[in-house]
N, C-alpha and C positions, 0 to 999 in steps of 0.2 A: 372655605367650607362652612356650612351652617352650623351652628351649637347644637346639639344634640342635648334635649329635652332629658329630665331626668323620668325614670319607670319604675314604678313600684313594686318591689316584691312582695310577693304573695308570703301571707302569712305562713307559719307552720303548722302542720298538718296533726292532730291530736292520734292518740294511739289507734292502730286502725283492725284493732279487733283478733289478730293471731296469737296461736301459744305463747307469751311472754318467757324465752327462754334464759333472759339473762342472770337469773338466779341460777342455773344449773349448770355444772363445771364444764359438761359436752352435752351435743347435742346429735341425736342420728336423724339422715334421711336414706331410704333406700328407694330402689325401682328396680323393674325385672330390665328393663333397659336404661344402662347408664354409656356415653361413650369416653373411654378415658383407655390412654393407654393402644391407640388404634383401632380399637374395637367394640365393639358395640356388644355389651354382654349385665349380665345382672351384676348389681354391684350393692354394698352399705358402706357410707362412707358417716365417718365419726370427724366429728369438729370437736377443736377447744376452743371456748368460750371465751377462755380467755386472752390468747392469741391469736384470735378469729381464722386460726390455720386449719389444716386439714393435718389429722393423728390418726386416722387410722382407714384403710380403704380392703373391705372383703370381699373375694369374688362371688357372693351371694347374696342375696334379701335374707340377713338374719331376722329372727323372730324380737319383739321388744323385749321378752322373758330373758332373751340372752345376755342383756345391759342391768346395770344397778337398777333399782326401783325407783322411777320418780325422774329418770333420764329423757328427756324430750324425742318423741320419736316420731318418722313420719313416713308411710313407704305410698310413693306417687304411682306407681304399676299402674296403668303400662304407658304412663305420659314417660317422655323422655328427661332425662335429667342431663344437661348438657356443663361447660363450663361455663362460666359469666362470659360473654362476647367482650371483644375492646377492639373500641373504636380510634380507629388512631388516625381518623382525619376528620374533625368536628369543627367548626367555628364557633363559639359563645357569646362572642359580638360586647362582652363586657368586660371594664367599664367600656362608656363613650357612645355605645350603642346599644342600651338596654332593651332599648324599646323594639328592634331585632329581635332579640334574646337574651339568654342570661343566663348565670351559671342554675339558679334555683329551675324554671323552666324546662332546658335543655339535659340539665341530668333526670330531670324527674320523667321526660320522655323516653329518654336511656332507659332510665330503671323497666320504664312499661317495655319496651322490648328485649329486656336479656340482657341488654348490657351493663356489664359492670365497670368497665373503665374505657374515659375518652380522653382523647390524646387532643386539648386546643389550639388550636391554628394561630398564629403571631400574628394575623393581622383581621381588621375590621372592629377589633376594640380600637381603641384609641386611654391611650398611646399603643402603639404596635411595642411588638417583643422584642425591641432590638438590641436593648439595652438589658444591664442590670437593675436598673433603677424603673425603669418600664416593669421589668417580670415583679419586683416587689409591688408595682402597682396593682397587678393585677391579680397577683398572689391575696394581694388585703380585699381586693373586692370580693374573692370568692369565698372569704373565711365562714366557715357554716353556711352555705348556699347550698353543698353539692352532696346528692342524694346517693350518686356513687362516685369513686376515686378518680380524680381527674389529674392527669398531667399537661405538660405546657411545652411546646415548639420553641425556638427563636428564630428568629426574621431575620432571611439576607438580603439588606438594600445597599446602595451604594457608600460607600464609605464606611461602614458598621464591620471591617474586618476585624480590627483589632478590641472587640468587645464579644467575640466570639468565645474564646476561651473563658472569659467570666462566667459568662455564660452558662457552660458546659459543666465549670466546680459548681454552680448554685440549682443544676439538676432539668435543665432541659432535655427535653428526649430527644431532640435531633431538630435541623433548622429546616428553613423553607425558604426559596427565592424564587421569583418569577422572571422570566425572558421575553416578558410584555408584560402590556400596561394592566396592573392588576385590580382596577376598579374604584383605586381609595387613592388619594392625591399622598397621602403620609407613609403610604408603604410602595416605594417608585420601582422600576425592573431591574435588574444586575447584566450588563455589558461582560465581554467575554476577560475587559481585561478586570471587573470586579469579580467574577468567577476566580481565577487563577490566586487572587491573592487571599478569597478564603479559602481556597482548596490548600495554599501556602502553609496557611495557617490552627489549620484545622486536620493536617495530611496525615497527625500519627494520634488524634485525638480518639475516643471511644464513643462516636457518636453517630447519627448519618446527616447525610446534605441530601435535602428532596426539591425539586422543581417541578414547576409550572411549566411542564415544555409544550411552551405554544411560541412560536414565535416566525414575525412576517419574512420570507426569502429574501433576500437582498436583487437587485435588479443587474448588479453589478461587483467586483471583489472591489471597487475603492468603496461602496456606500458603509463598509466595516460595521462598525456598533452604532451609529444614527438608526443602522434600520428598526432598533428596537423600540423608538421613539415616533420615529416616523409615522405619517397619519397612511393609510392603504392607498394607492394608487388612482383607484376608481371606485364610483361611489357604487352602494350595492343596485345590480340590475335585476329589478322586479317590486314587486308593493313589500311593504317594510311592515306588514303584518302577514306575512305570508310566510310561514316557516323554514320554506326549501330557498328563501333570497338569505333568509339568516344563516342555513346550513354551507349555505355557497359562498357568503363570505369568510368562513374560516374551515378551510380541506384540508385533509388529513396533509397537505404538507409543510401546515404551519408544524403539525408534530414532529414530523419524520427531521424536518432541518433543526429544532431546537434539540430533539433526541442526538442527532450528530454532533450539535455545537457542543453537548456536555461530553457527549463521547471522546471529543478529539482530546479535550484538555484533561482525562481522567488519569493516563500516565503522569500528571504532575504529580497524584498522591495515589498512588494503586494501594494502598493501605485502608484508603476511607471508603467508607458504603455509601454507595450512590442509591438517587432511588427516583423513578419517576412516579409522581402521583395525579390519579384520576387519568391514566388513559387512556385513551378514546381508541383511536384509529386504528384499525387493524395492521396498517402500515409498518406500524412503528416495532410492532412484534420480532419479525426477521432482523430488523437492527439489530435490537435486544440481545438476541436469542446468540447473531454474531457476536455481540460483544463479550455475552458471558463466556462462549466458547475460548475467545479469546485472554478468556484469565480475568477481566473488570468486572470489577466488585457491584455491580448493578442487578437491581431489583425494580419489577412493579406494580402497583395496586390498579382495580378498578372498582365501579362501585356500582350500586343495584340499578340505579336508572340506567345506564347506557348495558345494561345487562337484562334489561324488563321493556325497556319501551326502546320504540323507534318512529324514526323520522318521518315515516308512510304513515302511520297514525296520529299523528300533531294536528290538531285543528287551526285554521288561521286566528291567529289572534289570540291564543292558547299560550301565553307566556308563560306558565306557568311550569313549561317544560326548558326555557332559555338557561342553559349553563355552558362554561367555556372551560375547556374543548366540547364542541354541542354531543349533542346526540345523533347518533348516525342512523346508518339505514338498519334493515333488516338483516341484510348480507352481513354487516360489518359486525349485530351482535352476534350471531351466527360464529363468527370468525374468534369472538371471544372469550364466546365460552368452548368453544374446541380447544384453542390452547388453553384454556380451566380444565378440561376435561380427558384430553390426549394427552397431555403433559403435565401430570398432575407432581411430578418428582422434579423433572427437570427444565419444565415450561418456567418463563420470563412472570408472568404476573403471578407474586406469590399471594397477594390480600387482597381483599373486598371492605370497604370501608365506604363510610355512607358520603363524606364531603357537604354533610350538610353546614347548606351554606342561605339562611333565612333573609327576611326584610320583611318591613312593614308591608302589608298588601298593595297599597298604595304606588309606592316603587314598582309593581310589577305591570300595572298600566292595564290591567284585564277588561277587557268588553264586560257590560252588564250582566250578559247571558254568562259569561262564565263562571263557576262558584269559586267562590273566593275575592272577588271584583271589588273594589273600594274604590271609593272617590278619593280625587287627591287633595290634602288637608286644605282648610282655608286657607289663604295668603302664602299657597306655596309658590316659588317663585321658582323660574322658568332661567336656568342659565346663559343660557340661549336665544329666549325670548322671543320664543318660538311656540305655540303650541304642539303641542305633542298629542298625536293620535292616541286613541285605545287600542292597546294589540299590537303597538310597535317593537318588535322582536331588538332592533336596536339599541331602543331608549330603556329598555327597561332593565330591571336589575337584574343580574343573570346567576343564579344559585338556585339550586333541589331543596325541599323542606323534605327531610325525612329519617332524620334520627328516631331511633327505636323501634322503626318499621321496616330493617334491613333483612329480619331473620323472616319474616312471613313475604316480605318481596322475592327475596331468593328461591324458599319453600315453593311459594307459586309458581314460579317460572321455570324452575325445576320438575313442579309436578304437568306442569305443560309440556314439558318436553319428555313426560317419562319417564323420567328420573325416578323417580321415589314409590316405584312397583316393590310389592312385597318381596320380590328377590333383587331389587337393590336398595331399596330404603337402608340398608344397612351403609353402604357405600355415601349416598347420599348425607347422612346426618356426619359421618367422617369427615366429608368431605367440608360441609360447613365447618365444623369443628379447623380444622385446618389453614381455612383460609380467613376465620372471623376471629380466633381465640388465638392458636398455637403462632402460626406466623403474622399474626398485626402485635401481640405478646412480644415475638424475638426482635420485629422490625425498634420496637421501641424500646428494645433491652429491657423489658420484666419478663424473659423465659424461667428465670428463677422463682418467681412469686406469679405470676397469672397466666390464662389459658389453657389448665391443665388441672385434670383431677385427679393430682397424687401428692402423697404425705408431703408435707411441709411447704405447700403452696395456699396461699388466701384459700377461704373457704366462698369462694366465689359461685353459685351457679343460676342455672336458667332452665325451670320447668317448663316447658317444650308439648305441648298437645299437637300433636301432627297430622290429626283428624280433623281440629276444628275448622270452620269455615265462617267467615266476617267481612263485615263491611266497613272501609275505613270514613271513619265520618269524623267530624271536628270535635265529639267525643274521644274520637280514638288518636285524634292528635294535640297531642301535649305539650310539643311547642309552643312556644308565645302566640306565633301569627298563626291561624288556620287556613294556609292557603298552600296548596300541595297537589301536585300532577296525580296522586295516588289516591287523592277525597273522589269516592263513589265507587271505588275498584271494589272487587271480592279478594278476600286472602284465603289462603289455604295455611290453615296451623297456627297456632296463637300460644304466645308467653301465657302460661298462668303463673307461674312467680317467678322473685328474682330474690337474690341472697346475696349479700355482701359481706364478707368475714365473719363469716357464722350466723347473720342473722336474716330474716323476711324482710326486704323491702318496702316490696311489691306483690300485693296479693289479691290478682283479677278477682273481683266480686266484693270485696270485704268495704268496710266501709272509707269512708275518705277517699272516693275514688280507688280504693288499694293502696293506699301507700302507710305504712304503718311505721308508728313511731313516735317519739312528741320534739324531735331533730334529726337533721341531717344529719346521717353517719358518715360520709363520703369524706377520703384523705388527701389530701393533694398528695404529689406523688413525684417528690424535690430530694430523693437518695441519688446522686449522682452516679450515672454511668459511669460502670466499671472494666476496663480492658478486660478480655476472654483471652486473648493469645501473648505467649510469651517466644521469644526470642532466645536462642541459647548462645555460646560464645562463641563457637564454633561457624555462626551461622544458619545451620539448621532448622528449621520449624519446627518447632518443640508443640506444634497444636496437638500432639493424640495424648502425648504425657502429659501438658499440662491440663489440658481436658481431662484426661484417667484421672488423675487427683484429685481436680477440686469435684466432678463428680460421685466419686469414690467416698469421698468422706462426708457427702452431702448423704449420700445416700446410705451410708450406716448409721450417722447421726440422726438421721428419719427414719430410719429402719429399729432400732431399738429406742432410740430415745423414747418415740412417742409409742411404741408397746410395752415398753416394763411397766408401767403404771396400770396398764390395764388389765395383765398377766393375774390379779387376783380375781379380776371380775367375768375373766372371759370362759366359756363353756369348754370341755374337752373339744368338740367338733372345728371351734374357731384357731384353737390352739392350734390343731392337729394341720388347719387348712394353713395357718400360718408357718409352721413347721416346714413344710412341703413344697408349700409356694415359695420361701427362700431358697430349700434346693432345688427345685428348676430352677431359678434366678443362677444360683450359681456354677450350675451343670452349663446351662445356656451361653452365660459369659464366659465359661471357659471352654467349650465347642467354637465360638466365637474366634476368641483369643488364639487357636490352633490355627480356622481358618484364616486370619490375618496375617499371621507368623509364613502362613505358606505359601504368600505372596512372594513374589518379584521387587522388593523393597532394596533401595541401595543400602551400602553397607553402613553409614551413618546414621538412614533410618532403622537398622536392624540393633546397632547399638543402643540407639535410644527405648527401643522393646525388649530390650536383652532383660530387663530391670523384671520385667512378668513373668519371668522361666527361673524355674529351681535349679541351681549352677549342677545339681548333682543327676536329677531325673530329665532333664529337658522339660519338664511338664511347666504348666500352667502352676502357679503358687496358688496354693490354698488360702478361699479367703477372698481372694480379690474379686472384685464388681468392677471392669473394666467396661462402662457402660458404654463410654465412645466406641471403642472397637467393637463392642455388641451390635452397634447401629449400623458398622460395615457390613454387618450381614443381610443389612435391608438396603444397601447401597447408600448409605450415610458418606462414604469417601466420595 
């Protein structure tokens, strides 16, 4: 492989003109519409400044009269004020491959669309994530680059089992392997018998295994694990810039069989969270959907192109839409957003994440007429030694450019389909919320700290205009390369800002492009996964008690910690609403708590809820926040 030229980063960006809150101890913003909490309702939420967390959340637009004097305050009415999005399937391509991207570029695109935290992909830098000594390289390249908090994958390739668990103490969010050839000679695919020994390895760990399920059918049960190697059979039939010879060499059954192959071996660790990422085929759904039934801990994402564009609309020669698994028909996005939409509880694809996966324009091989189209460097050399056509859907590099433009892709293609009419717009901006913050957050273990706007999580969010209408142009994309299937579309709704633990990022119109600041605030994000479930001795699943707990005391700990302090400053009115609102909370969870109790539970799980009931009255004990069994009541079991 060729050296990889080094790319310069872009200087830092001077302060970009918004209220300078950091002299003040909190900070409010309010709006008649905020969605937190499932619902889409007026909210003021109070930040500390100095734990960039969120301290206090009212079910109203307080007035600024209500706060000390001199308290930064800001009520956005009637744009939406959403949670930071996290993106938890990004490529940053750095080091090794700057000139792709890079941590400074790539989050600063993040920041323009809402997003607060991206989850980087373990390969396409160089060196790939496979190691420990890899992730601290790549750790040091990002030091002060990132605009919002980034965290980092690790890489399954062959041989790399037993650097897995290093791994996982030094704060990966989960790994990634592929079961084809995944485009980079240094990050090779994983065979069924390299699967088993990190599922071996990794079977009681706190973390997930995600794949690339693509992979070629064998011809035969002796061609075993070569076939992941192996070149395809026949070569493609029809012109190799014609989109529908690209679509036809990779069918939904490359899915459907790599989905089975991980499915057969997931009884080796039924403990571990599996996860398919970026899929495609509608095929692959009903597997899923069996599997979960049947007890496997599987989950999976899709992302905004094969949910906005389709295969009937690809012009020849238009590479700029080539990613693998492709893009399907019309039928098939059809087919993906019903299970997004029909099964929004207990449907197989729980996230939306962008898989942005960039290159130099050049790599893409674009006809003239295409925008975006670059000629190939001087003296670039030809592997092959072969010329290569313009618009060859084959040769060309196969990845979406579209980080930070996930929330106005969706917006559109939702309000295309109707979605987002004045009597469901409410359902709709939920629903984002759920599949871009709450579960790509839990997929990567920060449901404690992001996706969510309640006390004692980052003060993360994303001011949200869901009227406006734009054009996306190489202005609006902030990526390295400007070269994007989505340059010339219309979008429906636009980020006007972004906050990252308490402060403006990003703020549409201001100066510095919006980005304000005189550095990068952005944290990596290396607090190693923590087990959720405990084990009792008996055997048991102790999940609702151990869960009653550690929520339980998270949420009194938030519940007063961050209102005594404020208890001098706050109005009769906010008091009173505070007052009130903790007894619904706790009328609620103890209604709750009754209806759980008057289940059909065996008698060891009855034992283990005995501990909620007062030995004297049968009742519910005063006092407790049993928010798990709360959530029974929304079908959380």
């Amino acid at each position: 492989m060729n050296a990889m030229h080094p790319y310069p980063t872009p200087p830092r960006s001077p302060l970009g003109g918004f209220i300078n809150a950091s002299d003040a101890a909190t900070c409010v913003i309010a709006s008649s519409r905020v969605v937190k909490d499932g619902i889409l309702t007026a909210a003021t939420i109070v930040m500390d400044n100095a734990t960039g967390k969120i301290s206090a959340v009212f079910d109203s637009v307080l007035p600024p009269t209500d706060f000390p004097i001199g308290t930064p305050y800001r009520d956005y009415s009637p744009q939406v004020i959403l949670p930071g999005l996290v993106d938890a399937h990004v490529h940053l391509n750095e080091p090794g491959r700057t000139e792709w991207e890079g941590f400074y570029t790539g989050t600063q695109a993040a920041a323009f669309g809402g997003v607060t935290t991206v989850i980087d992909m373990p390969l396409n830098a160089i060196p790939p994530t496979t190691t420990v000594e890899n992730l601290l390289v790549k750790i040091k390249a990002a030091q002060g680059k990132c605009w919002v908090d980034v965290g980092f994958y690790g890489g399954i390739i062959p041989g790399n089992d037993q650097e897995l668990k290093a791994l996982v103490r030094e704060g990966v969010r989960g790994f990634k392997g592929f079961l084809i050839d995944s485009g980079v000679e240094e990050f090779p695919a994983v065979s069924a018998i390299d699967i088993e020994k990190v599922f071996a390895e990794l079977a009681d760990e706190p973390t997930t295994v995600m794949f690339h399920a693509e992979m070629l059918p064998p011809i035969a049960d002796s061609v075993g694990d070569d076939v992941q190697v192996s070149l395809p059979p026949l070569a493609p039939r029809g012109a190799l810039n014609e989109y529908n010879t690209f679509l036809q060499s990779r069918p939904p059954a490359f899915e459907t069989y790599a989905i089975e192959e991980i499915l057969s071996m997931a009884h080796l660790a039924p403990n571990l969270a599996l996860h398919i990422v970026h899929l495609s085929a509608m095929e692959g759904i009903p597997l899923l959907r069996k599997a979960r039934e049947q007890g496997i801990n599987v989950t999976a994402e899709t992302c905004p192109h094969y949910l906005s564009l389709a295969a009937e609309q690809i012009l020849d020669g238009d590479t700029r839409h080539k990613c693998c698994p492709p893009i399907r028909s019309q039928k098939n996005q059809d087919k993906l957003w019903a299970e997004l939409l029909e099964y929004a509880n207990e449907g197989v694809i729980k996230t939306i994440v962008s898989d942005h996966s960039p290159c130099t324009p050049d790599l893409k091989l674009l006809p003239s007429h295409i925008p975006g189209h670059c000629s190939p460097a001087k003296g670039t050399v030809q592997t092959d030694m072969v010329e290569v056509e313009s618009g060859d859907f084959f040769s060309a590099w196969g990845g979406i450019s579209s980080v930070g433009l996930g929330l106005p892709i969706l917006w559109t293609e939702m309000t295309r389909r109707g979605l987002t009419t004045p009597e469901k717009v409410e359902t709709a901006l939920m629903s984002l919320v759920q599949w871009c913050c709450i579960n790509t957050a839990a997929q990567v273990g920060l449901e404690k700290q992001k996706g969510s706007i309640s006390v004692g999580f980052d003060a993360d969010f994303c001011v949200f205009d869901d009227e406006s209408d734009w054009i996306v142009e190489p202005s609006t994309m902030l990526f390295r390369n400007k070269c994007s299937p989505y340059q010339g579309k219309t979008m429906n709704g636009m980020v006007k800002e972004t906050w990252l633990r308490g402060r403006p990022i990003f703020v549409k119109g201001a100066q510095n492009e919006g980005f304000v600041g005189t550095k990068c605030s952005g944290q990596l994000l290396l607090e190693p996964r923590q087990k959720e479930l405990k084990k009792v001795k008996n055997g048991v699943d102790d999940e609702e008690v151990y869960t009653y707990r550690s929520r339980k005391a998270m949420s009194q700990q938030n519940t007063f910690t961050f209102l005594i302090p404020w208890i001098p400053y706050l109005p009769f009115r906010a008091l009173k609403d505070a007052y009130f609102g903790l007894q619904r909370v706790f009328a609620y969870s103890q209604a709750c708590v009754k209806k759980y109790l008057s289940r059909d539970v065996s008698d060891k799980q009855s034992t283990l809820m005995s501990g909620f009931l007062d030995s004297k009255t049968g009742e519910p004990r005063k006092g407790y926040m049993p928010w798990s069994i709360a959530q029974a009541g929304h079908g959380f079991m």
